[in-house]
C-alpha positions in Angstrom: 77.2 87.7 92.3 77.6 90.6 89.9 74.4 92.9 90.7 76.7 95.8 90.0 74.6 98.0 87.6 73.6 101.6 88.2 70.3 102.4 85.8 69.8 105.7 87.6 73.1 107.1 86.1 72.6 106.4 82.6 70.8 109.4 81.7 72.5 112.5 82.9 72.6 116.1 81.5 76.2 116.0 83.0 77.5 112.6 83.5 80.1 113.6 85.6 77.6 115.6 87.9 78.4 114.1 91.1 75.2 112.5 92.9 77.1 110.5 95.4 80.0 111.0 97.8 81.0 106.9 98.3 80.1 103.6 96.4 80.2 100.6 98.4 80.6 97.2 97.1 80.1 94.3 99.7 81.7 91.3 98.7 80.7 87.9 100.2 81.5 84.1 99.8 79.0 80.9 99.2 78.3 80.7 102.6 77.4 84.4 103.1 80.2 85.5 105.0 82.3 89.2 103.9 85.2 89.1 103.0 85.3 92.9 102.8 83.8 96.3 101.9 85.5 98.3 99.0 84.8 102.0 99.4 85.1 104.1 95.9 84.5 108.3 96.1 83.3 109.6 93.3 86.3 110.6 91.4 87.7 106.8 91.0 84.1 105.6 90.4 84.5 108.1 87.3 87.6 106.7 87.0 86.7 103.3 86.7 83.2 102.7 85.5 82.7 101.0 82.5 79.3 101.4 80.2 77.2 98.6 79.1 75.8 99.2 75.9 73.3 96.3 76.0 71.7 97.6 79.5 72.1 101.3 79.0 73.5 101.4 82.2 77.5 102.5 84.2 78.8 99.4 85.6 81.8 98.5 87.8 83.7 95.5 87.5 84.8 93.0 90.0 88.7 92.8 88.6 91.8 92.6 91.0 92.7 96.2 89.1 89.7 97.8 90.0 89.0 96.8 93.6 92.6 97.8 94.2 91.9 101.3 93.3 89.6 101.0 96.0 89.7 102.0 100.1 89.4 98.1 101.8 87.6 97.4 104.9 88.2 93.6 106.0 86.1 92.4 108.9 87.0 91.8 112.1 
């Protein structure tokens, strides 16, 4: 599942104004079950956002790289 898209960003005065303090991505197998939480502050989002022309919108991909630049939460 890739729902990773962030349409309220794309049109910003200041696109490095910060409007958040932490972006969470929840990642979860087939059968529904987490296999952890990825916790980006708003510096390495910056960091690592990508634009998507075609939606007009920041994105952040799923890579190995990026989730590593990432604080980890696995469950318990």
């Amino acid at each position: 599942m890739t729902a990773n898209r962030f349409y309220a960003l794309r049109q910003l005065d200041t696109p490095d104004k910060q409007l958040f303090e932490y972006l969470l991505i929840v990642r979860i197998d087939v059968d529904w079950q987490m296999i952890g939480i990825y916790e980006f502050d708003w510096k390495t989002f910056c960091e690592v956002r990508s634009w998507d022309r075609r939606m007009n919108a920041w994105y952040v991909g799923l890579a190995a790289k990026t989730l590593a630049r990432a604080t980890l939460f696995m469950p318990a």
